[in-house]
Backbone of each chain as nested JSON, in Angstrom:
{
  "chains": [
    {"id": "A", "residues": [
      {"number": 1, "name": "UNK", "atoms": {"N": [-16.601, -41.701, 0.422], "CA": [-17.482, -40.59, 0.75], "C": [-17.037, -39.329, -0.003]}},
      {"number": 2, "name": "UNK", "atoms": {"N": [-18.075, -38.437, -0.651], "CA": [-17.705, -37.05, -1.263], "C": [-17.899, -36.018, -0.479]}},
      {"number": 3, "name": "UNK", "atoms": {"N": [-17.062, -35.24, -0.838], "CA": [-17.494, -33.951, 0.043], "C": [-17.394, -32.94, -1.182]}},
      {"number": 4, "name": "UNK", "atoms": {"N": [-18.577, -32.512, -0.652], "CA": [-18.393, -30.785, -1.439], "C": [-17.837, -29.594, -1.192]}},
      {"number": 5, "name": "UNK", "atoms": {"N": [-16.768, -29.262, -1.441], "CA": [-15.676, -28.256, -1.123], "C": [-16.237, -26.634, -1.417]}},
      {"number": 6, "name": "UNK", "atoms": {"N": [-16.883, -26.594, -2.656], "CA": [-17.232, -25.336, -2.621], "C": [-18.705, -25.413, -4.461]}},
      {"number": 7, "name": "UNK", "atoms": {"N": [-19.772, -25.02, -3.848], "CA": [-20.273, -25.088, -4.829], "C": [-20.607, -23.859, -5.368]}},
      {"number": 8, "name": "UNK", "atoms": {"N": [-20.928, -23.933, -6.834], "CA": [-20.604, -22.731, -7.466], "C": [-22.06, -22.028, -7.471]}},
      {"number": 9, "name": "UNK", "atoms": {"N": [-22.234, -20.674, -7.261], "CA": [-23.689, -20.199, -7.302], "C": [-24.428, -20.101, -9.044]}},
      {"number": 10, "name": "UNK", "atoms": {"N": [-25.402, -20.58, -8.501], "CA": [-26.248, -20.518, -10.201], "C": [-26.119, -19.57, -10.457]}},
      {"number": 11, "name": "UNK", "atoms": {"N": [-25.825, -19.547, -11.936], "CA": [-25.808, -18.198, -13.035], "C": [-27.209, -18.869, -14.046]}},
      {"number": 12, "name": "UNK", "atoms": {"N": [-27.769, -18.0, -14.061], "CA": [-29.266, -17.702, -14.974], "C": [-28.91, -17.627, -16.376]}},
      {"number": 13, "name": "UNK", "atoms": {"N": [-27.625, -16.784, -16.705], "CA": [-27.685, -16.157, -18.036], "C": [-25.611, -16.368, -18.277]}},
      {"number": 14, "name": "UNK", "atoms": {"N": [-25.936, -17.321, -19.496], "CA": [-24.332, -17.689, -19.856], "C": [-23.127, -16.264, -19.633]}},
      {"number": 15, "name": "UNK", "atoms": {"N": [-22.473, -16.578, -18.794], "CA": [-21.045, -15.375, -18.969], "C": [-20.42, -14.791, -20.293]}},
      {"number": 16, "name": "UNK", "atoms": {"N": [-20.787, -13.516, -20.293], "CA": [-20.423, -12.346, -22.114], "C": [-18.996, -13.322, -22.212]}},
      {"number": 17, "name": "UNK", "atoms": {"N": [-18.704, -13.331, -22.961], "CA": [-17.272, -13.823, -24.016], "C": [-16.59, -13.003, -25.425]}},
      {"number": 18, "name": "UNK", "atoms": {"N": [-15.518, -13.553, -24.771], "CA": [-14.713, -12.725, -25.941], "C": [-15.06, -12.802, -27.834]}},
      {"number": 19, "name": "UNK", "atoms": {"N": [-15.353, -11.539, -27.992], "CA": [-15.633, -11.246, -29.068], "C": [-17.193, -10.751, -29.268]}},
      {"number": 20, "name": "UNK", "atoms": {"N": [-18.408, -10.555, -28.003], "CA": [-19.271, -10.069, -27.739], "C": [-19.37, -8.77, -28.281]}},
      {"number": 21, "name": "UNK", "atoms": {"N": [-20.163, -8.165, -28.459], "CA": [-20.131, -6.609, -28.409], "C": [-20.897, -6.41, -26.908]}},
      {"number": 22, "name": "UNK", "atoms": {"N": [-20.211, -5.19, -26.204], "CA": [-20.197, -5.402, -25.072], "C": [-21.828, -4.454, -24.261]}},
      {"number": 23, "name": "UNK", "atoms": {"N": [-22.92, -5.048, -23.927], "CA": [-24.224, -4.416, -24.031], "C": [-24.041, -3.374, -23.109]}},
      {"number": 24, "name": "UNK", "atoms": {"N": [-24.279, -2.116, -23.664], "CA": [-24.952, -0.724, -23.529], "C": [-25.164, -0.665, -22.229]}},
      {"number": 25, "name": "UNK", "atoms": {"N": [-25.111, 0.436, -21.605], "CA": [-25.567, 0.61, -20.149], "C": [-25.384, 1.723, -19.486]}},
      {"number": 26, "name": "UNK", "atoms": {"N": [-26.502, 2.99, -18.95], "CA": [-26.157, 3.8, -17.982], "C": [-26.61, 4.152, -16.71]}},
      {"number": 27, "name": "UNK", "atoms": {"N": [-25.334, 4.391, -15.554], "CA": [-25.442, 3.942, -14.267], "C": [-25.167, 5.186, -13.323]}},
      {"number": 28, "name": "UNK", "atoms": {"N": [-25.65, 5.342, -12.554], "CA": [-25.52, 6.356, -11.738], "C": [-23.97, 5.905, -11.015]}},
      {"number": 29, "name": "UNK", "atoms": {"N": [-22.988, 7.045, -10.703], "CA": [-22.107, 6.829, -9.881], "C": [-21.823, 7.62, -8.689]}},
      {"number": 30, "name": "UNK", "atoms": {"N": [-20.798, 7.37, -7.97], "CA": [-20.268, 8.482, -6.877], "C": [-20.252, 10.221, -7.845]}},
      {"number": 31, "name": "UNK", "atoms": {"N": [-19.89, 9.775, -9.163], "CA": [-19.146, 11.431, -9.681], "C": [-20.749, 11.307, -10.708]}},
      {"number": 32, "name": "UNK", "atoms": {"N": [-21.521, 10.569, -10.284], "CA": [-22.727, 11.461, -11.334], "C": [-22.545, 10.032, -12.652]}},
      {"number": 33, "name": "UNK", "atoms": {"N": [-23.601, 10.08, -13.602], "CA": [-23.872, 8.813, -14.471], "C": [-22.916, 8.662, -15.7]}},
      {"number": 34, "name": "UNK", "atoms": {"N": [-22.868, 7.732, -15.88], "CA": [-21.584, 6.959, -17.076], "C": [-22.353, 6.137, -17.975]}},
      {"number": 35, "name": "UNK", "atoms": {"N": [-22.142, 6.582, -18.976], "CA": [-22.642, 5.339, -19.864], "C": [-21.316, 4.549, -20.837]}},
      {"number": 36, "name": "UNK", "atoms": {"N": [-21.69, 3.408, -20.804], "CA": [-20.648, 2.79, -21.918], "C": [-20.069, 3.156, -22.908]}},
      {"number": 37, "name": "UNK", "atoms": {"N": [-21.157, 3.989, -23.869], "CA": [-20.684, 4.306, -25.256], "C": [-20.205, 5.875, -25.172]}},
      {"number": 38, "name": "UNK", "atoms": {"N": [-20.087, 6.119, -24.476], "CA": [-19.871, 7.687, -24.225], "C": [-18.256, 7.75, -24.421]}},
      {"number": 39, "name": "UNK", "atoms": {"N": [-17.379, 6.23, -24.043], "CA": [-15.884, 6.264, -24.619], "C": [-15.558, 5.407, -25.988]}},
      {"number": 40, "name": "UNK", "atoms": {"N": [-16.872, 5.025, -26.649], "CA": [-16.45, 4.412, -27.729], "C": [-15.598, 5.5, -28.764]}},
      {"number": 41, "name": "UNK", "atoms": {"N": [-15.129, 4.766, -29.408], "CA": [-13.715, 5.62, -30.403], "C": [-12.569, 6.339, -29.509]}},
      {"number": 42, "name": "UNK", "atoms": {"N": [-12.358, 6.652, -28.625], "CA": [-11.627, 7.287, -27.641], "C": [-11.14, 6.059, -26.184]}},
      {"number": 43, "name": "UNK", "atoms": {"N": [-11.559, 5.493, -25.599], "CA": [-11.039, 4.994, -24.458], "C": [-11.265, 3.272, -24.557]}},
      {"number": 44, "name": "UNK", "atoms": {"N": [-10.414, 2.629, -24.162], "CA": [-10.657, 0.94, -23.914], "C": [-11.351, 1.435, -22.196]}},
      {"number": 45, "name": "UNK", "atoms": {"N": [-12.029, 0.122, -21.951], "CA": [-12.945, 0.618, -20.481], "C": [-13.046, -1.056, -20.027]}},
      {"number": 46, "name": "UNK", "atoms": {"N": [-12.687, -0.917, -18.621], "CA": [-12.219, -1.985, -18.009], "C": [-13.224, -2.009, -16.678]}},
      {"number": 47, "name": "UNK", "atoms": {"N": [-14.002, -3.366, -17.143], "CA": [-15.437, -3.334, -16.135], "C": [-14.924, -4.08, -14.924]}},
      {"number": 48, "name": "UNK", "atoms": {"N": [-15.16, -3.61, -13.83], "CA": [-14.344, -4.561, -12.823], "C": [-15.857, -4.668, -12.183]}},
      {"number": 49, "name": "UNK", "atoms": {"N": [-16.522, -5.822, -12.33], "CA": [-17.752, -6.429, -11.388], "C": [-17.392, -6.415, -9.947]}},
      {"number": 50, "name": "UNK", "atoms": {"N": [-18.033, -6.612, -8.833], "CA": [-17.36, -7.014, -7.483], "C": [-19.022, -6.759, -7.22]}},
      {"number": 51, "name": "UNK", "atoms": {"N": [-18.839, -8.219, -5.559], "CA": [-20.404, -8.685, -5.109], "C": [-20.705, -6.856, -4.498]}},
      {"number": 52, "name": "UNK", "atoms": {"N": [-19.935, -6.521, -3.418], "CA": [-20.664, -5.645, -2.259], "C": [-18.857, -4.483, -2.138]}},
      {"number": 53, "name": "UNK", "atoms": {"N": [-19.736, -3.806, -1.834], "CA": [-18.775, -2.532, -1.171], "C": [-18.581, -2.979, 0.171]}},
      {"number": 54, "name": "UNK", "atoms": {"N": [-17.101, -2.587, 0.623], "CA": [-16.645, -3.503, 1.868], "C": [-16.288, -4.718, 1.776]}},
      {"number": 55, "name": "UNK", "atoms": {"N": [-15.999, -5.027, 0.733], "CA": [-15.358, -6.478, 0.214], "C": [-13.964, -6.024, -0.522]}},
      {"number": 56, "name": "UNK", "atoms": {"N": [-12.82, -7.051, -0.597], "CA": [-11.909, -6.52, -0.618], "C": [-11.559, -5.97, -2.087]}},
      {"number": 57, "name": "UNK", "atoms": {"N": [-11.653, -6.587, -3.329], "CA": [-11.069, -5.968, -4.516], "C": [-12.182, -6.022, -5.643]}}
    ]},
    {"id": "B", "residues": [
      {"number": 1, "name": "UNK", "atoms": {"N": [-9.839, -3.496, -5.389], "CA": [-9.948, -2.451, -5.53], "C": [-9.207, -1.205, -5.39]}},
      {"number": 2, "name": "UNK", "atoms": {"N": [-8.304, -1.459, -3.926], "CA": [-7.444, -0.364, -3.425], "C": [-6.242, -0.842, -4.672]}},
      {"number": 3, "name": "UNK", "atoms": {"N": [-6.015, -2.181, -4.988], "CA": [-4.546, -2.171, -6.188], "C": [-5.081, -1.873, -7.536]}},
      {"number": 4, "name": "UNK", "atoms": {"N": [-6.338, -1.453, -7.914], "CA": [-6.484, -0.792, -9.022], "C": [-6.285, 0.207, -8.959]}},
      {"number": 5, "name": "UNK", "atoms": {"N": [-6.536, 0.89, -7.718], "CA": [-6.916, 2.554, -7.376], "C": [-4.704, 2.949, -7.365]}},
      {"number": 6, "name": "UNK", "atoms": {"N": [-3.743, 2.236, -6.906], "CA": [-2.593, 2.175, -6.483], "C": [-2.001, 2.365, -8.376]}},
      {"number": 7, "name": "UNK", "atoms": {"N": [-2.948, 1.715, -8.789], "CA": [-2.243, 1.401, -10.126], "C": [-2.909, 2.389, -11.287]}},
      {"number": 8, "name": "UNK", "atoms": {"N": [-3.811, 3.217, -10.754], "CA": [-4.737, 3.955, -12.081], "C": [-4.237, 4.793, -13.149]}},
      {"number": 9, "name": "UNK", "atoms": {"N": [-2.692, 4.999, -12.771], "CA": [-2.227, 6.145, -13.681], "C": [-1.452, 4.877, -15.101]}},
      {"number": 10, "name": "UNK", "atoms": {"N": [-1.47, 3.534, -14.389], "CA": [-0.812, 2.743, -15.422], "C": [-1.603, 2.719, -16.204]}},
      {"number": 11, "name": "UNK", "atoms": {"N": [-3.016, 2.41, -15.777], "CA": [-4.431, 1.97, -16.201], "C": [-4.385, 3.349, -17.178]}},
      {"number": 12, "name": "UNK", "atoms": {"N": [-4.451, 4.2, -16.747], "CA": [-4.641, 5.155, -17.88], "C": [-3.885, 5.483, -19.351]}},
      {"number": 13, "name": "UNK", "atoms": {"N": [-2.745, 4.918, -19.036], "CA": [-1.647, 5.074, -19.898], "C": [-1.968, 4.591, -20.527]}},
      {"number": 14, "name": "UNK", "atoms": {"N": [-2.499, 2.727, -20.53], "CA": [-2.923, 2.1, -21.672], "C": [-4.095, 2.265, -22.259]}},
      {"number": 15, "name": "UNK", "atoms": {"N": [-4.723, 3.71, -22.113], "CA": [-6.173, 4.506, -22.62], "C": [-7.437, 3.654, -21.897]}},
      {"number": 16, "name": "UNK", "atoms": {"N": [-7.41, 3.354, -20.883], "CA": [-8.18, 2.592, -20.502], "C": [-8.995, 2.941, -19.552]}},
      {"number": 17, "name": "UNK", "atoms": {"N": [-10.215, 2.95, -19.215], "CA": [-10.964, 3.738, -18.355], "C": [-11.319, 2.86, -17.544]}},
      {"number": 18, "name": "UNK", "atoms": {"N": [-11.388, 3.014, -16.306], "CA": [-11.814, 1.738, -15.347], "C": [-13.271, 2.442, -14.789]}},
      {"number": 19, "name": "UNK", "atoms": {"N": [-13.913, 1.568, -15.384], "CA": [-15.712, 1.705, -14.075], "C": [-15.991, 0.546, -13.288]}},
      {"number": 20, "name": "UNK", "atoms": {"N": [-16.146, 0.25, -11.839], "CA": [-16.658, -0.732, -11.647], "C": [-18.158, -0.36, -11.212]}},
      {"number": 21, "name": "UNK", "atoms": {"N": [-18.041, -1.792, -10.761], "CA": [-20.027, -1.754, -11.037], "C": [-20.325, -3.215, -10.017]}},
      {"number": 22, "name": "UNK", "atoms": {"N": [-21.4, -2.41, -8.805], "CA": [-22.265, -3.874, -7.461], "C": [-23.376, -2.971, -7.369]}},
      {"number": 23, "name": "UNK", "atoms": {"N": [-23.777, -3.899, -7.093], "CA": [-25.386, -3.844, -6.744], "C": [-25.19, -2.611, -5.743]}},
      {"number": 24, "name": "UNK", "atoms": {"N": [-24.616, -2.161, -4.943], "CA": [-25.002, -1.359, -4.288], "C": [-25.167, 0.539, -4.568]}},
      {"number": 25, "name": "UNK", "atoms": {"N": [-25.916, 0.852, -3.302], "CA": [-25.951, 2.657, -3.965], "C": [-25.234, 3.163, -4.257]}},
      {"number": 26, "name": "UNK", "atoms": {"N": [-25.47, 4.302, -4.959], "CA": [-24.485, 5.247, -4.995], "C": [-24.215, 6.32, -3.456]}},
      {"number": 27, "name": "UNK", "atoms": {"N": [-24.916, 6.024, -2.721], "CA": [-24.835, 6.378, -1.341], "C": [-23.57, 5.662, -0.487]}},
      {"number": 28, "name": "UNK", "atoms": {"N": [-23.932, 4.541, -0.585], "CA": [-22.792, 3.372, -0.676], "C": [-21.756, 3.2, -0.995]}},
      {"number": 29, "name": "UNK", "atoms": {"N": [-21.572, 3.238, -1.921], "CA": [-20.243, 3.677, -2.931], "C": [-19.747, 4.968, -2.022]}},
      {"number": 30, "name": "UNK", "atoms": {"N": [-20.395, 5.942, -1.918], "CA": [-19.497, 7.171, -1.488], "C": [-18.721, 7.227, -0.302]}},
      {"number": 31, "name": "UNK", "atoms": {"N": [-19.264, 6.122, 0.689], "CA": [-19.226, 6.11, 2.178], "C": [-17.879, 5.255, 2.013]}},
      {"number": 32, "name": "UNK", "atoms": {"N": [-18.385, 3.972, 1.356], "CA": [-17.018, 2.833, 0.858], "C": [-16.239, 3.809, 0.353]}},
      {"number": 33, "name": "UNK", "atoms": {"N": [-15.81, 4.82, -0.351], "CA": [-14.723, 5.36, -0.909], "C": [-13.932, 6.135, 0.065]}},
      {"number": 34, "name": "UNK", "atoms": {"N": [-14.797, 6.866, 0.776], "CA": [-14.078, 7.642, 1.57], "C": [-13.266, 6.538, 2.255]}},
      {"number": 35, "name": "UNK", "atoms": {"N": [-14.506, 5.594, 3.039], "CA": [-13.893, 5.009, 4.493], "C": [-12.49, 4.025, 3.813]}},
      {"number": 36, "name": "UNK", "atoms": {"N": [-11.684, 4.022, 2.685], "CA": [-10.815, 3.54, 2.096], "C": [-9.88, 4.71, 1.665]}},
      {"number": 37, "name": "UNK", "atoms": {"N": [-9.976, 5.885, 1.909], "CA": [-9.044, 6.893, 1.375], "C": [-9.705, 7.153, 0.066]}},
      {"number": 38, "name": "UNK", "atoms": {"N": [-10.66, 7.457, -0.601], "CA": [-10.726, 7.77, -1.536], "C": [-10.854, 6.832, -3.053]}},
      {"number": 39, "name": "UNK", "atoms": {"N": [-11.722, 6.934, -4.049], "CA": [-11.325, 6.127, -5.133], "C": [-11.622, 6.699, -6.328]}},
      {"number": 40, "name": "UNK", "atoms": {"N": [-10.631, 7.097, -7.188], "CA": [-10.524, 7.974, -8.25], "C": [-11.641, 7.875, -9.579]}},
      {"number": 41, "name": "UNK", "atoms": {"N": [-11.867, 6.445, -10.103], "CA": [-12.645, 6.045, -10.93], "C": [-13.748, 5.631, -10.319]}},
      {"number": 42, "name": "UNK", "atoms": {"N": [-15.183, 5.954, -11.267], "CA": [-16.424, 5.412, -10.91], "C": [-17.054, 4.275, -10.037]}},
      {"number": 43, "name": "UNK", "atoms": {"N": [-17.704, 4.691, -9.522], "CA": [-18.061, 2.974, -8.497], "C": [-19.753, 3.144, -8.944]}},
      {"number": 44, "name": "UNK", "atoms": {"N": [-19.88, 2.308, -10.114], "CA": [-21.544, 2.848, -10.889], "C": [-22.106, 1.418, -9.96]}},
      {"number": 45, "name": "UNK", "atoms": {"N": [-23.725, 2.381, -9.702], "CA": [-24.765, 1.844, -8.745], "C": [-25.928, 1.12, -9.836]}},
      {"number": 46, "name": "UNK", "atoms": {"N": [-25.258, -0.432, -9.617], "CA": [-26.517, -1.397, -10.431], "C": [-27.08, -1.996, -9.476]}},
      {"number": 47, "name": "UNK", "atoms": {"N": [-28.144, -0.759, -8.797], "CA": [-28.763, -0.74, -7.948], "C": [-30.464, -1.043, -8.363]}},
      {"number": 48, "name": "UNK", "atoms": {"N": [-31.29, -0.321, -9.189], "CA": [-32.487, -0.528, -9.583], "C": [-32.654, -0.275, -10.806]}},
      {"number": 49, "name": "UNK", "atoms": {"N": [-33.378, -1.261, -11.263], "CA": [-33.323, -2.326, -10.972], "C": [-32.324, -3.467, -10.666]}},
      {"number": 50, "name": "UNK", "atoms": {"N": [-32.35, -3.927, -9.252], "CA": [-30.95, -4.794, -9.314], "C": [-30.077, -5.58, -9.899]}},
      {"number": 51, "name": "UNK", "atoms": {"N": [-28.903, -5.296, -10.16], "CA": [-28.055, -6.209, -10.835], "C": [-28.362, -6.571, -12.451]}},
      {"number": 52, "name": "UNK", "atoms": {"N": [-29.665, -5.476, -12.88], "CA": [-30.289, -5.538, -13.962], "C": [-28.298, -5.521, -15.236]}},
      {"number": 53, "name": "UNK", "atoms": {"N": [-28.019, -4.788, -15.361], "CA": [-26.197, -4.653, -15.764], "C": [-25.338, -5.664, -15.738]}},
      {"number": 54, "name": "UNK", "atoms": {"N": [-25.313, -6.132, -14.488], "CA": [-24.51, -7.42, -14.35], "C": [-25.044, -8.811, -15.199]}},
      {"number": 55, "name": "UNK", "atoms": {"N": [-26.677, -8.52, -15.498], "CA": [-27.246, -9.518, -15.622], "C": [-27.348, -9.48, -16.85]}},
      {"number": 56, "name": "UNK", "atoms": {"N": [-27.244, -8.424, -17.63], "CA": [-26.69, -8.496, -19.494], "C": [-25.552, -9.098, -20.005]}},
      {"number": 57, "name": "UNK", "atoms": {"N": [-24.697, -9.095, -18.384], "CA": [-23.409, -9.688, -18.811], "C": [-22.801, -10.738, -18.522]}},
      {"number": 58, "name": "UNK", "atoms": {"N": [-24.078, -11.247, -18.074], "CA": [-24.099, -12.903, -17.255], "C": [-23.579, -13.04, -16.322]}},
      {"number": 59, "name": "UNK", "atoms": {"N": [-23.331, -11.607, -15.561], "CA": [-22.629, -11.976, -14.49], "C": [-23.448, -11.188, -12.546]}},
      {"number": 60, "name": "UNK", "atoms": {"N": [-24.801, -12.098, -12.909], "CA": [-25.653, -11.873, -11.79], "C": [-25.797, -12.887, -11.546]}},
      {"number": 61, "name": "UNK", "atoms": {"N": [-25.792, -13.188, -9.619], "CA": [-25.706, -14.132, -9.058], "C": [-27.141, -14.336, -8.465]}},
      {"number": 62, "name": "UNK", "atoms": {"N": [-28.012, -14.358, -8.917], "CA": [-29.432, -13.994, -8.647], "C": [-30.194, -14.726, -7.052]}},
      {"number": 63, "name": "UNK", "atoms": {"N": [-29.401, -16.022, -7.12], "CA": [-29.842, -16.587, -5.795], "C": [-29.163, -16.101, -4.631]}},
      {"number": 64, "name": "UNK", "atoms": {"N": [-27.79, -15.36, -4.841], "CA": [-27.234, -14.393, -3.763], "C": [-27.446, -13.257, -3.604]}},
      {"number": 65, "name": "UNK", "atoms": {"N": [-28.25, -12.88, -5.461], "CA": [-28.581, -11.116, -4.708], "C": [-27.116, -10.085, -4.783]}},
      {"number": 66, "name": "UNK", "atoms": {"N": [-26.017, -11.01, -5.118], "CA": [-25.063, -10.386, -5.402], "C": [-24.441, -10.418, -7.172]}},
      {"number": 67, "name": "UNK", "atoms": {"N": [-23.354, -9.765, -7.174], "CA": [-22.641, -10.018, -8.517], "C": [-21.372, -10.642, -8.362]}},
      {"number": 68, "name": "UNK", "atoms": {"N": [-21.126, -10.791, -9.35], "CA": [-19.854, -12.238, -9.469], "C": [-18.709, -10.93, -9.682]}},
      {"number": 69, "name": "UNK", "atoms": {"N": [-17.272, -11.747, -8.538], "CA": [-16.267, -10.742, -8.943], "C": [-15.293, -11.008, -10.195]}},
      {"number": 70, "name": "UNK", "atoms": {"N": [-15.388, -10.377, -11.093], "CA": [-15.652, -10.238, -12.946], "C": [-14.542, -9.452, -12.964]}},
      {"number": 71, "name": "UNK", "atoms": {"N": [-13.95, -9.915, -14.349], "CA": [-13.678, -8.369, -14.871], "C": [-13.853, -8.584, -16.278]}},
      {"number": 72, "name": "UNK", "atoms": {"N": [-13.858, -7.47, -17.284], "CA": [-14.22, -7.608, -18.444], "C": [-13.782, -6.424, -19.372]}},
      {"number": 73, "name": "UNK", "atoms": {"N": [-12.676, -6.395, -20.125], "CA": [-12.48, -5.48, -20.637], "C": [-12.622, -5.522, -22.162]}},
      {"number": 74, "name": "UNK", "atoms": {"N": [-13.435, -3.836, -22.457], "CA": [-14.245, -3.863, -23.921], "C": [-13.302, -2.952, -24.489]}},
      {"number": 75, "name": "UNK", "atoms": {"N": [-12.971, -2.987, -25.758], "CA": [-12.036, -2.207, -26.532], "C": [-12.351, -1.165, -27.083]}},
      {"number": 76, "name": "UNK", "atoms": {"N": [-12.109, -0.22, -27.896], "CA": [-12.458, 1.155, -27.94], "C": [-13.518, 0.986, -29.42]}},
      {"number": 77, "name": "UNK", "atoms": {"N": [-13.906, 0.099, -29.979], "CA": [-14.971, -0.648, -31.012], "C": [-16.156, -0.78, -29.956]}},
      {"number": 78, "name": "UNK", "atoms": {"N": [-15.954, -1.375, -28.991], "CA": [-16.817, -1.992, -27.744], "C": [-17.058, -3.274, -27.7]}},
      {"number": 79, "name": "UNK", "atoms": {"N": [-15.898, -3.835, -28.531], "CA": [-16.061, -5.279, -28.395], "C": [-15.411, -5.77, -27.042]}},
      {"number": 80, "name": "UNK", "atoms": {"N": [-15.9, -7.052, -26.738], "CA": [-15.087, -7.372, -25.085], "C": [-13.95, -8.277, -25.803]}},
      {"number": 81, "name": "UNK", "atoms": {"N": [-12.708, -8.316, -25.426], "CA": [-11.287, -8.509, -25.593], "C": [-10.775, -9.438, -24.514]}},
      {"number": 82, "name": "UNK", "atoms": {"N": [-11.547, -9.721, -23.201], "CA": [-10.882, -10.268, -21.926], "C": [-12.336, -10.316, -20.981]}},
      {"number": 83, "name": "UNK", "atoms": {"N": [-12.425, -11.443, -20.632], "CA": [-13.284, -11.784, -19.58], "C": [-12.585, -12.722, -18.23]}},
      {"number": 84, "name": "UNK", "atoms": {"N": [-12.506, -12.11, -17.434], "CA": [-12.477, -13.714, -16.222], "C": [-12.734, -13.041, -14.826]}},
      {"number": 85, "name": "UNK", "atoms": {"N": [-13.844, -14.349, -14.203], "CA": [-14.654, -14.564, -13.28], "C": [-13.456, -14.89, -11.967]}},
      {"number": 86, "name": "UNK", "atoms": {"N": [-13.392, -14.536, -10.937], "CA": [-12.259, -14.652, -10.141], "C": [-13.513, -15.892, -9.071]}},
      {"number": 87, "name": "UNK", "atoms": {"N": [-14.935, -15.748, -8.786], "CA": [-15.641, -15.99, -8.371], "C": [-15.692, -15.086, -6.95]}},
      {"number": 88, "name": "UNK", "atoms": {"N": [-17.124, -14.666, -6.01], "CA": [-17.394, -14.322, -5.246], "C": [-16.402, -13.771, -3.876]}},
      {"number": 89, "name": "UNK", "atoms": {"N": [-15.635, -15.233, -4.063], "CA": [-14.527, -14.643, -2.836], "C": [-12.793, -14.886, -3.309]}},
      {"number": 90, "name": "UNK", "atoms": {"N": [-13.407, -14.822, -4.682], "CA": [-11.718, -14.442, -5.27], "C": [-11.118, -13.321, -5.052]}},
      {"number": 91, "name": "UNK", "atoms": {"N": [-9.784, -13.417, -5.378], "CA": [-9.024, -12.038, -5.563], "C": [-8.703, -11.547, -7.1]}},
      {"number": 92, "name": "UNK", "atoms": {"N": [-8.194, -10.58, -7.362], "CA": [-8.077, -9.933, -8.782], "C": [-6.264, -9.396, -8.66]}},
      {"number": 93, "name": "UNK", "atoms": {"N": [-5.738, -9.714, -9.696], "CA": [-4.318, -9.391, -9.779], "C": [-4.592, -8.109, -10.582]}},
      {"number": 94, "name": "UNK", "atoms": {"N": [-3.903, -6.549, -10.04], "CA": [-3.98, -5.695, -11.081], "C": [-3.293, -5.908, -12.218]}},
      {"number": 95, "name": "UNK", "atoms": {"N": [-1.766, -6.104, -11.724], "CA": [-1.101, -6.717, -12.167], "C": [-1.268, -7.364, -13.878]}},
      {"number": 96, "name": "UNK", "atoms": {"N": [-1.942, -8.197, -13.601], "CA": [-2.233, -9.466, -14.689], "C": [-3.144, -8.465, -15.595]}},
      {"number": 97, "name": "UNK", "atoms": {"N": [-4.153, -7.754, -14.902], "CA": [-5.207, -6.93, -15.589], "C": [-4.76, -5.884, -16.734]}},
      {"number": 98, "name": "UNK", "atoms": {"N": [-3.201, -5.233, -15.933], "CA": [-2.884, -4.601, -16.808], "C": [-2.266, -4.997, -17.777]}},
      {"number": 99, "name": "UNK", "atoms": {"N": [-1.618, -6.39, -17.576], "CA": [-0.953, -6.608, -19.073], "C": [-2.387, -7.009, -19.914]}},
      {"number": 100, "name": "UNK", "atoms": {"N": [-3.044, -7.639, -19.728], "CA": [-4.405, -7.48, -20.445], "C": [-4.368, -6.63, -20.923]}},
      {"number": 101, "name": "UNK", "atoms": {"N": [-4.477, -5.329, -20.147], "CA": [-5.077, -3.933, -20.952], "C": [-3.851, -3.649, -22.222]}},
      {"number": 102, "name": "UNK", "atoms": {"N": [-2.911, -3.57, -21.547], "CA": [-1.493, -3.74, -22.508], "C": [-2.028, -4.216, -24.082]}},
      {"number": 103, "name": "UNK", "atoms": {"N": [-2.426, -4.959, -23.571], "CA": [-2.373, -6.338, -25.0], "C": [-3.513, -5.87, -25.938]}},
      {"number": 104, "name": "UNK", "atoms": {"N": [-4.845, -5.412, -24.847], "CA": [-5.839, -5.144, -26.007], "C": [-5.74, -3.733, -26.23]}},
      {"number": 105, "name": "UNK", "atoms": {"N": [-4.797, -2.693, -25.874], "CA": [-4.536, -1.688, -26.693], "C": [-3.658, -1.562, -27.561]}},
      {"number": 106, "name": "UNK", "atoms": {"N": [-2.517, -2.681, -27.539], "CA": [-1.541, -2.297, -28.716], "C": [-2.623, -2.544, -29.744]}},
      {"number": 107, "name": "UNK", "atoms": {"N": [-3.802, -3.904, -29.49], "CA": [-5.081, -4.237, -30.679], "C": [-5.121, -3.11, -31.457]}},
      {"number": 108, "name": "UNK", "atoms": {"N": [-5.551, -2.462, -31.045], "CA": [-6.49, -1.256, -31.458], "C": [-5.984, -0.477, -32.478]}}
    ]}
  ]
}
């Protein structure tokens, strides 16, 4: 007998990969809107995804 | 989140800007920051259209309505240098993140 331990949720659209150029984007925040390219030549920028606020990291 | 926020001045050292990014408001975000003590870097609202952001980066979970817990760091070119999916109810090592960042700034 199999059991299914944990199945993975459908993704629609293949996961960006290394060596992508990383697509454009501006977002409203807590401190007011950010866009991506606004640190190109000046800052490396470290996207941390997460499902929901109130979740742990 | 709170061990990125613990760790942001490392994060900075290696020129690195941290934004994260959920589906939820920026209303949301503000309430979550406080009710955690505060959180120094951006909490951007890929709110409307939903998850439209996450979903350039393949990382929208469309039948949950949520986003995948990701991280992805782009280099100062804007190329991405580091991707990995922890999945939904993973955890994230800052830790590990920062030698990442380490690594793709000596790149540069």
């Amino acid at each position: 007998m199999r059991f299914i331990l944990f199945t993975p949720l459908h993704k629609e659209t293949l996961m960006i990969k290394v060596g992508d150029v990383a697509p454009e984007f501006e977002l409203d925040s807590q401190f007011g809107p950010f866009k991506l390219s606004q640190f190109k030549g000046q800052k490396n920028v470290m996207l941390v995804f997460y499902p929901l606020d109130f979740t742990p990291n | 989140m709170p061990d990125i926020e613990k760790n942001i001045d490392a994060f900075k050292a290696e020129d690195t800007q941290v934004l994260s990014i959920s589906v939820d408001s920026k209303y949301c975000h503000e309430n979550w920051a406080v009710s955690i003590g505060g959180i120094s870097y951006p909490l951007l609202a890929d709110f409307h259209p939903k998850g439209a952001v996450a979903e350039s980066y393949g990382l929208y979970l469309s039948e949950a309505g949520i986003t995948d817990r990701a991280t992805v760091i782009v280099d100062k070119q804007g190329n991405v240098q580091f991707v990995e999916s922890v999945g939904p109810a993973g955890l994230r090592k800052a830790g590990d993140l920062l030698a990442e960042c380490k690594r793709v700034n000596a790149g540069n």
